[in-house]
C-alpha positions as CSV (number, residue, x, y, z in Angstrom):
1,X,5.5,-24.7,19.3
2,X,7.9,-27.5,18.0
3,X,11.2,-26.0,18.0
4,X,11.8,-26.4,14.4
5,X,8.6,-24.2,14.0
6,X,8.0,-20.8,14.2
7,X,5.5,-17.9,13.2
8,X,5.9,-14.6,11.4
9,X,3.4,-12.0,11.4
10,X,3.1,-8.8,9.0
11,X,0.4,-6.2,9.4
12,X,-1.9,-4.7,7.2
13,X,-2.1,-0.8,6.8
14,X,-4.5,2.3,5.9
15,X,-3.6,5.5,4.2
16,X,-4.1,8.9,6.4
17,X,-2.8,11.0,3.6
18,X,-0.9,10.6,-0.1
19,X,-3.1,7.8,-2.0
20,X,-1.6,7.6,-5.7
21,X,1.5,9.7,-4.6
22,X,4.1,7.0,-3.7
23,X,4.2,5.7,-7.9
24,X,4.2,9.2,-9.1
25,X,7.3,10.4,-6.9
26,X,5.6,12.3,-3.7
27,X,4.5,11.4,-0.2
28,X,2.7,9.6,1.9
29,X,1.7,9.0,5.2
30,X,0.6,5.7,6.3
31,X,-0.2,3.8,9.7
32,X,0.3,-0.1,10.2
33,X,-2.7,-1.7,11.7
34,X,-3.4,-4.2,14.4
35,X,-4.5,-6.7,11.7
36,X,-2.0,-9.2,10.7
37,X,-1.5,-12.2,7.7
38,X,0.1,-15.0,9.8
39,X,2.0,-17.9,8.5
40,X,2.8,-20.5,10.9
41,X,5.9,-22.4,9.6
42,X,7.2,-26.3,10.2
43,X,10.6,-26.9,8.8
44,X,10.8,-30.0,7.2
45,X,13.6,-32.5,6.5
46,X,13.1,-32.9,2.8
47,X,12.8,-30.1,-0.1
48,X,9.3,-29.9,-0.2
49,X,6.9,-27.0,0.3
50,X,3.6,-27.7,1.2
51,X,1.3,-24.9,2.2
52,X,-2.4,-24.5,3.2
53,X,-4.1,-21.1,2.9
54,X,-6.6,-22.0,5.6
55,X,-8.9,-18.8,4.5
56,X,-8.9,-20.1,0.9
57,X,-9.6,-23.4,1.7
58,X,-6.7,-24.2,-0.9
59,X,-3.2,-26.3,-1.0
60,X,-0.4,-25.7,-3.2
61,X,3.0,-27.7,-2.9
62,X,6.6,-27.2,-5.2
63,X,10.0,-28.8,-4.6
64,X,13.0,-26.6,-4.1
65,X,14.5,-28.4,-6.9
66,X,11.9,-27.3,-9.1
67,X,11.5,-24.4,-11.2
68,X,8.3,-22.9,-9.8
69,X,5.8,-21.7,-12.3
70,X,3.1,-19.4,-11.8
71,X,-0.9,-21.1,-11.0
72,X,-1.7,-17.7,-11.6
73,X,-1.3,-14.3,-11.6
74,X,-0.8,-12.5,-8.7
75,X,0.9,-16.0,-7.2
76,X,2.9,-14.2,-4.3
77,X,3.9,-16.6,-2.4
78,X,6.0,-18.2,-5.2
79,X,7.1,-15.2,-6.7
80,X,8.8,-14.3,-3.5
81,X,9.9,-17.3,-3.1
82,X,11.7,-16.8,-6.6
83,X,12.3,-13.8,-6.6
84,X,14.6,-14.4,-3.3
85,X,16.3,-17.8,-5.3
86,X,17.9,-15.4,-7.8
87,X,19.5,-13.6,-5.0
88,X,20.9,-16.6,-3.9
89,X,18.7,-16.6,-0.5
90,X,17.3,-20.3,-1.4
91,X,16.6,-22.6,1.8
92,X,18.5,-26.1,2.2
93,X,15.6,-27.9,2.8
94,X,11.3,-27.3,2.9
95,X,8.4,-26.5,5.2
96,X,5.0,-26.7,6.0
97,X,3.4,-23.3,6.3
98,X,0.0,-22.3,7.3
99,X,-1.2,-19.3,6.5
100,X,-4.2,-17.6,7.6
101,X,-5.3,-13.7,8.0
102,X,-6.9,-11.1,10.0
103,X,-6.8,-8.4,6.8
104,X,-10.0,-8.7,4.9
105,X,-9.1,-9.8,1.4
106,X,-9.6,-6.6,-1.3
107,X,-10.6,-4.5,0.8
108,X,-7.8,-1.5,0.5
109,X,-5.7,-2.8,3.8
110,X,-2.6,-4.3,1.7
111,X,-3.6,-7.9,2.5
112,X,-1.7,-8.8,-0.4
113,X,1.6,-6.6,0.7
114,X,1.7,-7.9,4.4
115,X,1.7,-11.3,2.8
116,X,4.4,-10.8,0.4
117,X,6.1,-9.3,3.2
118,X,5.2,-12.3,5.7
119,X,6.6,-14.8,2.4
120,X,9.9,-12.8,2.3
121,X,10.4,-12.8,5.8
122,X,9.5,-16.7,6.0
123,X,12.2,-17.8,3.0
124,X,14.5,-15.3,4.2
125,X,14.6,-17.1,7.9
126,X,14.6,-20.5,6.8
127,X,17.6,-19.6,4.3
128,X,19.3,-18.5,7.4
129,X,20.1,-15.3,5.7
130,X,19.5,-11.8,7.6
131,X,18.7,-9.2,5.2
132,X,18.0,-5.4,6.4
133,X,13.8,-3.9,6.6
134,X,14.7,-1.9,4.0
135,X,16.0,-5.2,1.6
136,X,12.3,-6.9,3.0
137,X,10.9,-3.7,1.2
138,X,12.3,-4.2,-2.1
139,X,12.3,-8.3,-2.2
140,X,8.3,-8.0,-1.5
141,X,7.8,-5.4,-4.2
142,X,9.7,-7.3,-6.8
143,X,7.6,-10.6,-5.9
144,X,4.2,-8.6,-5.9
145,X,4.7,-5.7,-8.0
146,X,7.6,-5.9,-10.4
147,X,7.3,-9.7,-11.2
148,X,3.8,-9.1,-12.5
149,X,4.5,-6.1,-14.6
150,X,1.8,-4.2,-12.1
151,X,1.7,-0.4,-11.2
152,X,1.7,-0.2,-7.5
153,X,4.0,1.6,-5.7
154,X,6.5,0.5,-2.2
155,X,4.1,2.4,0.4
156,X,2.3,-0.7,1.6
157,X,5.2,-2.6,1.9
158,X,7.0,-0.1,4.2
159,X,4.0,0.2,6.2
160,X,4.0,-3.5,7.4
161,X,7.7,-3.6,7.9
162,X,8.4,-0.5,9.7
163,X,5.1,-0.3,11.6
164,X,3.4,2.8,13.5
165,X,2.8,5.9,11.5
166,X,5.1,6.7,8.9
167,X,5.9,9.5,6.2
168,X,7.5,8.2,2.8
169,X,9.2,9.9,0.5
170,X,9.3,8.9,-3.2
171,X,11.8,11.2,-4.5
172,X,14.7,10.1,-6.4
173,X,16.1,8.5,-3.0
174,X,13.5,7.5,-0.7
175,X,13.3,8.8,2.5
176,X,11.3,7.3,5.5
177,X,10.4,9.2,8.4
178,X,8.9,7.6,11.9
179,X,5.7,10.2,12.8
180,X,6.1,10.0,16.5
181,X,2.5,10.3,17.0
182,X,-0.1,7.8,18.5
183,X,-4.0,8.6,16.8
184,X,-7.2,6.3,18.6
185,X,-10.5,6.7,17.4
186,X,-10.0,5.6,13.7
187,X,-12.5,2.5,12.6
188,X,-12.7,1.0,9.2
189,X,-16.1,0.0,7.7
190,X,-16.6,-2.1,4.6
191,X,-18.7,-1.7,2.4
192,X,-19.2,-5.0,0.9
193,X,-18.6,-4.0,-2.3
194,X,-16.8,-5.8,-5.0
195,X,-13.6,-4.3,-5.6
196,X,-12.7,-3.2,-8.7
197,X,-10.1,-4.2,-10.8
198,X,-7.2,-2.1,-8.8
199,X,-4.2,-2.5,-10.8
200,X,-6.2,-1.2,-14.0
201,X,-7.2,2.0,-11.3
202,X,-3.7,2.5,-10.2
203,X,-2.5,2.3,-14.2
204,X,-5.4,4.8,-15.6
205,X,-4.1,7.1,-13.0
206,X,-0.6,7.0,-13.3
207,X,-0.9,7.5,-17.0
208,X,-3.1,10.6,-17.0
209,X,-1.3,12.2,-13.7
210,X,2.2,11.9,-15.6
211,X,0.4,13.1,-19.8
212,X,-0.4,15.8,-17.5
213,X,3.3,16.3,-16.1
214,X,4.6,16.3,-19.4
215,X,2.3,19.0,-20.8
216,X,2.9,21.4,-17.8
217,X,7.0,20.7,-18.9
218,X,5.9,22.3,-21.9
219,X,3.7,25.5,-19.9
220,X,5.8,26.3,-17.1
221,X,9.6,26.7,-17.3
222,X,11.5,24.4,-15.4
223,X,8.3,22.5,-14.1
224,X,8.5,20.2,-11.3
225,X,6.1,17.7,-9.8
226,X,7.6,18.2,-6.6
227,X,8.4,22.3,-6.4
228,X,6.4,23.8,-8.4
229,X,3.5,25.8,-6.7
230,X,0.0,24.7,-6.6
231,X,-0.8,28.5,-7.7
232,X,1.6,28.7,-10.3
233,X,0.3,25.3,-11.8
234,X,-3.7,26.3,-11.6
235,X,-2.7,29.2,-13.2
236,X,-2.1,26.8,-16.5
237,X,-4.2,23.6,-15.9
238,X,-6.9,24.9,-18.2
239,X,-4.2,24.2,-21.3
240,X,-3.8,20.7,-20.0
241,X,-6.0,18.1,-21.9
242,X,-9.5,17.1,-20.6
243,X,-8.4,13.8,-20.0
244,X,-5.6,14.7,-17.8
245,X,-6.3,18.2,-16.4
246,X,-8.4,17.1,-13.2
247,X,-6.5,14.2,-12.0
248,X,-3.1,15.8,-12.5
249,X,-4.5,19.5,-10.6
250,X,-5.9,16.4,-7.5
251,X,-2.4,15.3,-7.7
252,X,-0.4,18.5,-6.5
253,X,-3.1,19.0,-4.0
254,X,-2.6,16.1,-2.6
255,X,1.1,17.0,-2.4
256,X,0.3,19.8,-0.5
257,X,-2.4,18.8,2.0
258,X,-0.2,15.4,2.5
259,X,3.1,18.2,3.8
260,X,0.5,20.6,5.8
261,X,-1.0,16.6,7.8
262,X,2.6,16.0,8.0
263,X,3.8,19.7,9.8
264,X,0.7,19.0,11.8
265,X,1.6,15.6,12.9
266,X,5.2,16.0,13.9
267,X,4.4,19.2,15.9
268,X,1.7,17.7,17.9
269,X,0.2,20.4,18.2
270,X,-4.0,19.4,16.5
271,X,-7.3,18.9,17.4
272,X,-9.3,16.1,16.5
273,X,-11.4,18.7,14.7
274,X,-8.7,19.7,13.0
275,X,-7.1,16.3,11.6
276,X,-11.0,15.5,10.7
277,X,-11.4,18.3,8.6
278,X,-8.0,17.4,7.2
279,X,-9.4,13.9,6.6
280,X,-12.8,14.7,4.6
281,X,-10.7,17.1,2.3
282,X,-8.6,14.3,1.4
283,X,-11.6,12.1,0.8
284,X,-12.7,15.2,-1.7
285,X,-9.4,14.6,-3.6
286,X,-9.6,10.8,-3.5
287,X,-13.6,11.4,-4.6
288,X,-13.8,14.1,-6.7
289,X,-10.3,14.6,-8.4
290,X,-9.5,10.8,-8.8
291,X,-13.3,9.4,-9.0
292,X,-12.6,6.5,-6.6
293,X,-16.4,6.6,-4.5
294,X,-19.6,4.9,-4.7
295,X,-22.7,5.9,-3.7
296,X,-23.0,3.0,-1.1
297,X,-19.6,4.2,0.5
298,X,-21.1,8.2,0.2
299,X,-24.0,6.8,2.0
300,X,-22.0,4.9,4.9
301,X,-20.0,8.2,5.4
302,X,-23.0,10.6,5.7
303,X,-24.3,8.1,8.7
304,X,-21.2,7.9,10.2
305,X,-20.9,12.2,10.1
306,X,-24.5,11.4,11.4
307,X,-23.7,9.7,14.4
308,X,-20.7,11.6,15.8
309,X,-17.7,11.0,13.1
310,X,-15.6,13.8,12.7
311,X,-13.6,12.9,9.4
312,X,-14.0,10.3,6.9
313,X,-12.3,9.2,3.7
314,X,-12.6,6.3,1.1
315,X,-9.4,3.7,1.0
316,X,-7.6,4.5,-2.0
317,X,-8.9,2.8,-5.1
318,X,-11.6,0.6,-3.1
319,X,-14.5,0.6,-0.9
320,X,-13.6,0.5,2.9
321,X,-13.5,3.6,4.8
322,X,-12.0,5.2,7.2
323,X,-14.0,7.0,9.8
């Protein structure tokens, strides 16, 4: 490669437990994959950014010296890119970048965090300004998240910068563990189906999860999201409203079968029966408590339980599958 040139890579990730806990202030484990976005970078000797999304078939180009607008919602790259200029991390001069992906596009993996991720990381080098994992967490949320007033949590972005299998905690200070565990024997299957409009998903069931908070403030002295116990709260989730009293109850159960995978995990001590079983319950949550299925995907996990599969679960608010 020329040696003004270089490559970064940022992988994609899948959920094992804790889908729609990271934005409501819980936990999640994740685990990086061995798919990637790549963006192959050329320095240039002029302020110009040219950039081919070879999997697009599409161009775009902006000038450093330009205030970049938006072709679009949901225009990473140059949110990033801005988002890093008002922090002063601005590059003296442009590039040529390539970008191309193994992540299938819509399809749950966080294709579109590993490649906000991928554009922090790229800016950031050619600024020549070093900034800590944790700082590539938050730039990459702001460009994706924050700059288009969406409601996705931070999980997917420390997934493709810390890499492996992880547990994240969203409480008031976030806290990241490493899960010194190694699992084989996953496979994701896609479905094919059109994705639904996620951010809307991700918003519906933010809003009804925290309505239903808020009325169990009002039940249950001293309630909290985070302590209070399963029990206690099922003993008062009939006064809940309808619209909110099934999604919120999937919520703390969730909680609670994310911390038992966790205690599993870290003591090593499982079968592969065992984390299965785990598995389909939390497709039951994802399924049943936050309505995120679709008959196609029920019928591609019943053959895969067919042939030998000893867990599966639905993607978050998509349609791959993990078997």
């Amino acid at each position: 490669m020329h040696p003004s040139s270089f490559q970064i890579l940022a992988p994609g990730r899948v959920f094992l437990f804790g889908e729609h806990s990271d934005y409501l202030g819980l936990e999640v484990i994740s685990m990086a994959l061995d798919k990637t976005i790549k963006i192959v970078v050329r320095q240039r000797k002029d302020r110009e950014f040219r950039i081919n999304y070879l999997d697009l078939d599409e161009t775009d180009s902006f000038s450093i010296d330009d205030e970049i607008d938006y072709r679009h919602r949901r225009d990473y790259l140059r949110s990033c890119f801005n988002v890093l200029k008002r922090n002063g991390i601005l590059p003296k001069n442009g590039a040529d970048l390539v970008i191309s992906g193994e992540i299938p596009i819509a399809a749950g993996l966080s294709s579109s965090s590993a490649f906000s991720i991928a554009c922090v990381m790229v800016f950031s080098s050619l600024a020549k300004v070093k900034i800590s994992l944790e700082e590539t967490v938050q730039y990459a949320f702001k460009g994706e998240v924050l700059e288009f007033g969406e409601s996705g949590g931070m999980m997917d972005h420390y997934s493709s910068v810390f890499g492996g299998i992880i547990h994240v905690d969203f409480d008031q200070e976030i806290k990241l563990t490493k899960v010194p565990v190694t699992l084989s024997g996953l496979l994701i299957g896609d479905s094919l189906e059109k994705k639904e409009d996620t951010v809307g998903d991700l918003r519906m069931i933010r809003t009804s999860v925290e309505e239903g908070y808020q009325q169990l403030c009002d039940l249950i002295n001293g309630f909290s999201h985070r302590k209070t116990s399963l029990k206690e709260i099922t003993n008062h989730v009939d006064s809940l409203s309808i619209a909110n009293r099934l999604m919120t109850l999937t919520s703390i159960q969730n909680r609670d079968l994310t911390r038992n995978a966790l205690k599993i995990l870290q003591k090593g001590q499982y079968t592969k029966e065992q984390l299965g079983k785990m598995i389909d319950e939390h497709h039951s949550l994802i399924r049943d408590g936050f309505k995120r299925s679709t008959p196609k995907v029920e019928r591609m996990i019943a053959a895969a339980k067919n042939a030998g599969a000893l867990g599966c679960k639905l993607k978050a608010v998509d349609v791959a599958e993990q078997c």
